[in-house]
C-alpha positions as CSV (number, residue, x, y, z in Angstrom):
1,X,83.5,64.8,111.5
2,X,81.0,67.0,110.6
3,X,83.1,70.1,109.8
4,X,85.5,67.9,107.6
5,X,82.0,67.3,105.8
6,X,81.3,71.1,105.7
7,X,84.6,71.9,104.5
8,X,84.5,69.1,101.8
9,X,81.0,70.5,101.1
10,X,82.3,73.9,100.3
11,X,85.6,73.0,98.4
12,X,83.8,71.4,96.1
13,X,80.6,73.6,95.6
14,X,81.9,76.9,95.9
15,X,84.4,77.1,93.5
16,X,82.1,75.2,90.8
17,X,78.9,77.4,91.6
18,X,81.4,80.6,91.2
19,X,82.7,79.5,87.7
20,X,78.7,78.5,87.0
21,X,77.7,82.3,87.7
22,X,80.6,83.4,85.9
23,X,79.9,81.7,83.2
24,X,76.1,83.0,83.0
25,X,74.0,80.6,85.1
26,X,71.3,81.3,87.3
27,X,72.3,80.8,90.8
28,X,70.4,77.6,91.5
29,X,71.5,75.6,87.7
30,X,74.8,76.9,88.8
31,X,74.7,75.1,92.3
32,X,73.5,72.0,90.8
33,X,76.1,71.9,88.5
34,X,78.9,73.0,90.6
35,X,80.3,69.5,91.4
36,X,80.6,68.0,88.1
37,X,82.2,71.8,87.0
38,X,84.5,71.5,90.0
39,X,85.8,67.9,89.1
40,X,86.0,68.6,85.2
41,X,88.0,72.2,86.3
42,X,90.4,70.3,88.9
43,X,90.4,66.7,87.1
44,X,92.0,68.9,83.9
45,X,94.1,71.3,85.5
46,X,95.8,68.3,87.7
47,X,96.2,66.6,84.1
48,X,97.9,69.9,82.4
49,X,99.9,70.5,85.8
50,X,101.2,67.1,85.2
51,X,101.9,67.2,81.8
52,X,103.8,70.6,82.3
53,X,106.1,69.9,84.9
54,X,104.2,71.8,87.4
55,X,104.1,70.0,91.2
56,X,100.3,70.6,91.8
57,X,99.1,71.7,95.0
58,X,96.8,74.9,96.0
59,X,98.5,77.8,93.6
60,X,97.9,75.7,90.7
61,X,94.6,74.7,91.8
62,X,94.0,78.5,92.4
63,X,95.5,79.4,89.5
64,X,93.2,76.9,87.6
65,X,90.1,78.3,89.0
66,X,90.6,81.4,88.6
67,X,91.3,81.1,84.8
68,X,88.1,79.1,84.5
69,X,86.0,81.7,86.3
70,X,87.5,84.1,84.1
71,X,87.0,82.2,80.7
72,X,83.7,81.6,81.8
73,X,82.9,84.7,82.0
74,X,84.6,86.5,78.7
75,X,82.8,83.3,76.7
76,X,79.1,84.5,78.4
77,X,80.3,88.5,77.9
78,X,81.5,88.2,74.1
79,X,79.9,85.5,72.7
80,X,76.4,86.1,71.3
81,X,73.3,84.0,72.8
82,X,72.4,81.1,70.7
83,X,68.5,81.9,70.8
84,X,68.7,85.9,71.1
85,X,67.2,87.9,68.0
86,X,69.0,88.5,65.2
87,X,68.6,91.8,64.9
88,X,69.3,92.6,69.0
């Protein structure tokens, strides 16, 4: 029982705290945030997969991660801050 709860644990919060660093978050916001970021990720990928066609199951969900850690991060790298300095 308690490694079905570990591996719960960790499905959940890994994948959510790596799109929250990705994405320019301190490591501990990005913890706290990971659930909510790993049901929004999954919740909307399952939708899309649906919508497409596309039987769901871990590629997809891979597949959906992956693109979110990856958008997270080009957003944080090429976007500008919203309170740095004009002239930085």
């Amino acid at each position: 029982m308690f490694l079905a709860a570990v591996v719960t644990a960790l499905l959940l919060f890994v994948p959510g705290a790596v799109v929250g660093v990705a994405a320019g978050l301190r490591p501990m916001p990005a913890l706290a945030a990971a659930g909510p970021v790993a049901v929004g990720v999954t919740g909307f990928a399952a939708w899309a997969a649906g919508a497409l066609d596309v039987r769901w199951g871990w590629g997809p969900a891979v597949v959906a991660w992956a693109g979110a850690a990856a958008l997270g991060y080009l957003l944080h790298r090429f976007l500008p801050r919203a309170n740095a300095p004009a002239d930085a």
